[in-house]
N, CA, C and O of each residue as an XYZ file, in Angstrom:
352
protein
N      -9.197     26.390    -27.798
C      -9.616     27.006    -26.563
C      -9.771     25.956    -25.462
O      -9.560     26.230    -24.281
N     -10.148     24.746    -25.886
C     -10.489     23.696    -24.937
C      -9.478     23.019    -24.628
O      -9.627     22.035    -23.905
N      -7.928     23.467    -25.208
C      -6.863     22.665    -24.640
C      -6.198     23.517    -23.641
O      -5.532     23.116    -22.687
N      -6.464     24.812    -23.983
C      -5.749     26.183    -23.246
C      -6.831     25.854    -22.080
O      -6.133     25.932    -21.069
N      -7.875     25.597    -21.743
C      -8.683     25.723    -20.292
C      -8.332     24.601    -19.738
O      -8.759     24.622    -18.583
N      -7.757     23.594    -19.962
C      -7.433     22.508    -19.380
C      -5.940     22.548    -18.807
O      -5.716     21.992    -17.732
N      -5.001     23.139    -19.445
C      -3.735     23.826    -19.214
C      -3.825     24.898    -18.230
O      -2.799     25.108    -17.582
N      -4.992     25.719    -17.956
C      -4.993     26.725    -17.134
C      -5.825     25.734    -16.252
O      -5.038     25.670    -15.308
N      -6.803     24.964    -15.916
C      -6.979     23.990    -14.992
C      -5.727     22.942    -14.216
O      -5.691     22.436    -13.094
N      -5.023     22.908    -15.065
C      -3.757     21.973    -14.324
C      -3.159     22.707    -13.430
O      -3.146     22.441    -12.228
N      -2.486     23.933    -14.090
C      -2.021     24.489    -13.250
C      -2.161     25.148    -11.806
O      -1.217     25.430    -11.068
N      -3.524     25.343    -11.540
C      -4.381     24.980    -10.580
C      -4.039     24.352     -9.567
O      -3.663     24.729     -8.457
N      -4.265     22.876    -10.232
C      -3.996     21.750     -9.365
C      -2.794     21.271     -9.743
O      -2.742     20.784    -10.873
N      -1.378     21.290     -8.796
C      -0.199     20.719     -9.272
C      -0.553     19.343     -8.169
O      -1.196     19.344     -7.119
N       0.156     18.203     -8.891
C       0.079     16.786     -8.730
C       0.959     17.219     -7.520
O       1.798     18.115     -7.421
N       0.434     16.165     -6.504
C       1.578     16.181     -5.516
C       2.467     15.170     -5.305
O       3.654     15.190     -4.981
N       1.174     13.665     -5.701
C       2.115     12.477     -6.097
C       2.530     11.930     -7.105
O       1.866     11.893     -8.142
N       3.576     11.465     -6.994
C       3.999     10.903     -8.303
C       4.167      9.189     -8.054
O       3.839      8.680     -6.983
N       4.641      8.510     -9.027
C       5.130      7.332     -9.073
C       6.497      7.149     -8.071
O       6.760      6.058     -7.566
N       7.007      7.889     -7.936
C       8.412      7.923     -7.209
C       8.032      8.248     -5.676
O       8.515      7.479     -4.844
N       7.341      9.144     -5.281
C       6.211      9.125     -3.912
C       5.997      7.860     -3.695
O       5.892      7.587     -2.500
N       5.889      6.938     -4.462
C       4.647      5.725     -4.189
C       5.697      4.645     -3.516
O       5.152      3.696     -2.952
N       7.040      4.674     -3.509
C       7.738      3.500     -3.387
C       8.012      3.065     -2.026
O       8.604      3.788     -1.225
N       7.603      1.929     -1.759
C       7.680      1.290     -0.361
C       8.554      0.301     -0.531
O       8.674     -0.385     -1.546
N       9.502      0.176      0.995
C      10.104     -0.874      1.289
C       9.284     -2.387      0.910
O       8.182     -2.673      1.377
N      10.194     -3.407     -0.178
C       9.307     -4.245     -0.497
C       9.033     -5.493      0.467
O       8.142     -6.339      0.392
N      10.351     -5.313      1.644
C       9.769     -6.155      2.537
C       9.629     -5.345      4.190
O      10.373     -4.500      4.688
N       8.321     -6.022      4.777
C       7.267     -5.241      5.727
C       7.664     -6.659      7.011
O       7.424     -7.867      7.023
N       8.359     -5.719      7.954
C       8.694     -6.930      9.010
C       7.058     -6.891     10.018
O       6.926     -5.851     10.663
N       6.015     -7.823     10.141
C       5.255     -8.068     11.132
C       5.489     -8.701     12.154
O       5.585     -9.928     12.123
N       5.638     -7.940     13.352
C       6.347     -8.752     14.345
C       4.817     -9.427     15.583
O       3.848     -8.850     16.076
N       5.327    -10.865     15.653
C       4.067    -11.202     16.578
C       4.058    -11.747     17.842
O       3.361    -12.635     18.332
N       5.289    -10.807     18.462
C       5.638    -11.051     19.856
C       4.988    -10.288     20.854
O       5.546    -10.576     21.913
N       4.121     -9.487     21.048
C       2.905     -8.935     21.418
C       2.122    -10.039     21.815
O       1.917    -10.633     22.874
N       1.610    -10.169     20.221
C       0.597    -11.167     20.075
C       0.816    -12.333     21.565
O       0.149    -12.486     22.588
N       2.284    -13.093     20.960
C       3.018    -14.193     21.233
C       2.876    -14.139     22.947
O       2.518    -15.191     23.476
N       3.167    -12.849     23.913
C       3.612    -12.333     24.890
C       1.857    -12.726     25.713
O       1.567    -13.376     26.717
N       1.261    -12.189     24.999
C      -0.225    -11.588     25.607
C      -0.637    -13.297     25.608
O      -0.851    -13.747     26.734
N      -0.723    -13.953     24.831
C      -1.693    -14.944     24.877
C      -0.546    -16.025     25.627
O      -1.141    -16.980     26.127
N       0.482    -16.068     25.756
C       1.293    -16.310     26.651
C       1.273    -16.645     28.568
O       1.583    -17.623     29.249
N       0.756    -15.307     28.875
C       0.239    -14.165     29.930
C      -0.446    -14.848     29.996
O      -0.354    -15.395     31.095
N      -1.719    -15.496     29.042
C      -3.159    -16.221     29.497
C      -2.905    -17.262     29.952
O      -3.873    -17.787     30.504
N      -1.701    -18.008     29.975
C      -1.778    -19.542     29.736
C      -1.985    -20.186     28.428
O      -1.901    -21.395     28.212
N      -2.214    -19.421     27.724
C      -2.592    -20.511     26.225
C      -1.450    -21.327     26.053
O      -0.308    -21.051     26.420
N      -1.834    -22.363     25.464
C      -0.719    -23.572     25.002
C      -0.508    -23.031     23.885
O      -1.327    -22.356     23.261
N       0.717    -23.313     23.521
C       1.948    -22.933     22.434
C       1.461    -23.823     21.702
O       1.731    -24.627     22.594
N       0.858    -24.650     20.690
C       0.565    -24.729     19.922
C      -0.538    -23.665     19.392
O      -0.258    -23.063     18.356
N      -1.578    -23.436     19.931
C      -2.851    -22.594     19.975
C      -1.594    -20.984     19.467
O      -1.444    -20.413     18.387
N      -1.226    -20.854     20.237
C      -0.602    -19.670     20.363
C       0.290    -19.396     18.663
O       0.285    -18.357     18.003
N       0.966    -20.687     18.337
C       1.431    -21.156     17.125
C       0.426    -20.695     16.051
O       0.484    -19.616     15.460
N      -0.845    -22.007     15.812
C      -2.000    -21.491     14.822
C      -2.607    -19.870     14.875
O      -3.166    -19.410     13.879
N      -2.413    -18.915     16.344
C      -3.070    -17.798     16.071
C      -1.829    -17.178     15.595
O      -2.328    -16.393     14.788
N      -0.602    -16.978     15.524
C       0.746    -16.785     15.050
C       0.403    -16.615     13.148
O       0.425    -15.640     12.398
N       0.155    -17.840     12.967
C       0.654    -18.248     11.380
C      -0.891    -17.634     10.775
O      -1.084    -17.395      9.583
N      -1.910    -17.445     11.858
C      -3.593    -17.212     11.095
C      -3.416    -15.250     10.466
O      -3.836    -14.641      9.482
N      -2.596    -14.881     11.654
C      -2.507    -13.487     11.988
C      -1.718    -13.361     10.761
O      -2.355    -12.833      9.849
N      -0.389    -13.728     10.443
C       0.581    -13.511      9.632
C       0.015    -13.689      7.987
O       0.233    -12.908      7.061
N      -0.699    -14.843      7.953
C      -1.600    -15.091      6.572
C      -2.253    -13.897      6.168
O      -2.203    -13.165      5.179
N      -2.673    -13.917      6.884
C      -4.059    -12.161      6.868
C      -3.644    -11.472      6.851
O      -4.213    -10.634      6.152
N      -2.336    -10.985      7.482
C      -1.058     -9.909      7.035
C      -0.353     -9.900      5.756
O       0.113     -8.924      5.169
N      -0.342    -11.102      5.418
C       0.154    -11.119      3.542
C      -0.596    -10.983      2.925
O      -0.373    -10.347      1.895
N      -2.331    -11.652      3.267
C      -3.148    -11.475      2.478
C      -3.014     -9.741      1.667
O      -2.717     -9.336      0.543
N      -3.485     -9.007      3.176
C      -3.374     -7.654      2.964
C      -2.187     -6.863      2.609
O      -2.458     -5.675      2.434
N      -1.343     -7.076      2.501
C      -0.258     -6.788      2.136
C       0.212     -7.074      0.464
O       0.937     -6.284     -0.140
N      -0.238     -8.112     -0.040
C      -0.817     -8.581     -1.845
C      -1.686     -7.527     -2.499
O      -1.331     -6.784     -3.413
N      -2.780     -7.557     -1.957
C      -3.726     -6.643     -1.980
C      -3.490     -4.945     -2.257
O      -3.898     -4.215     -3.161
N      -2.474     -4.624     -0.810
C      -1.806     -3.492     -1.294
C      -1.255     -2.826     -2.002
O      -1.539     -1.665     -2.297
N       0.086     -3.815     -2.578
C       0.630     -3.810     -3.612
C       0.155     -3.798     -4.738
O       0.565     -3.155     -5.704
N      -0.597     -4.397     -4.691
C      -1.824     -4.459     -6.156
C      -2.224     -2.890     -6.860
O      -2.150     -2.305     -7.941
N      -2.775     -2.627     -5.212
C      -3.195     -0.853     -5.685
C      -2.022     -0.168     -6.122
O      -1.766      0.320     -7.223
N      -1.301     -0.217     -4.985
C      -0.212      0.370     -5.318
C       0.175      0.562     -6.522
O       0.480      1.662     -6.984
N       0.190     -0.489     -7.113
C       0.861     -0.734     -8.635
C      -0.242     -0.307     -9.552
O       0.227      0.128    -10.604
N      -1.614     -0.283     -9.507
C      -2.688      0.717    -10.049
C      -2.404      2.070     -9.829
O      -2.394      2.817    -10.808
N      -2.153      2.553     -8.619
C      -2.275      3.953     -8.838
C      -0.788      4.523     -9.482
O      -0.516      5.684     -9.789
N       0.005      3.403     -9.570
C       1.325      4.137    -10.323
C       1.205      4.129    -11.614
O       1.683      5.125    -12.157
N       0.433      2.861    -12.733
C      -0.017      3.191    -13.966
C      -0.994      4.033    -14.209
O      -1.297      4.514    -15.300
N      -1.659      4.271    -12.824
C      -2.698      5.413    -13.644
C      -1.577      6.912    -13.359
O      -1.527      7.746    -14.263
N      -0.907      7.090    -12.325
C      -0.189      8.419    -12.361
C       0.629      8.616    -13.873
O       0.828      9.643    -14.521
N       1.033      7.109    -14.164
C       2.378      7.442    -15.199
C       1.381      7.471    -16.682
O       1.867      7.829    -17.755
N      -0.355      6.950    -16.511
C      -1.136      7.445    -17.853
C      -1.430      9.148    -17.912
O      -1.715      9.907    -18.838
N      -1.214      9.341    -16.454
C      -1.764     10.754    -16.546
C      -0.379     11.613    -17.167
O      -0.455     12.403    -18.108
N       0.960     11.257    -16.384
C       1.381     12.073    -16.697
C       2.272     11.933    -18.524
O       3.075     12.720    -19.025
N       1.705     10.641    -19.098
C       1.663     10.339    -20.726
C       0.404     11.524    -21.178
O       0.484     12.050    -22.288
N      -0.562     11.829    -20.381
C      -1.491     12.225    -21.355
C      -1.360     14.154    -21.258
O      -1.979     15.021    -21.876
N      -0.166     14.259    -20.095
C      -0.180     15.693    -19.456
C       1.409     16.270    -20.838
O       1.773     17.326    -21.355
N       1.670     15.416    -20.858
C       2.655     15.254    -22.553
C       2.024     15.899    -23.632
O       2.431     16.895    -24.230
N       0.671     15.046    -23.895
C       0.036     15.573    -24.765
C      -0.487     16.779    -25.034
O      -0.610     17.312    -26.136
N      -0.777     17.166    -24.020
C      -1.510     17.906    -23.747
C      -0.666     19.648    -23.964
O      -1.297     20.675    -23.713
């Protein structure tokens, strides 16, 4: 009875994402000619302008590692669920 209420609970809720949903372009162009333009505009010296360039871009990979990380969590947990929706 307790596998049949869980079967009539799924169906309920159909998954909307899957592992195949999840796939992103693996490379992410950050462009920092904005950036580059604006502090430009101020007068800042091009070196300065350089270090806030490469500080911005760091912190953009940082987060961008990070992402992927999850990313790649929530695709083993989709592909445990849908091992255990097998079982089931």
């Amino acid at each position: 009875m307790w596998i049949k209420a869980l079967q009539c609970v799924k169906d309920l809720f159909p998954r909307a994402l899957t592992s195949s949903n999840l796939a992103t372009p693996e490379d992410i162009v950050v462009s920092t000619q904005n950036l580059r333009s604006r502090l430009s505009q101020e007068g800042i010296n091009e070196e300065i302008i350089n270090d806030c360039e490469s500080i911005m871009l760091s912190e953009v990979s940082y987060l961008q590692g990070k992402l992927k990380f999850l990313q790649q969590k929530h695709v083993m947990l989709l592909d445990t669920l849908k091992q255990l929706e097998v079982l089931i």
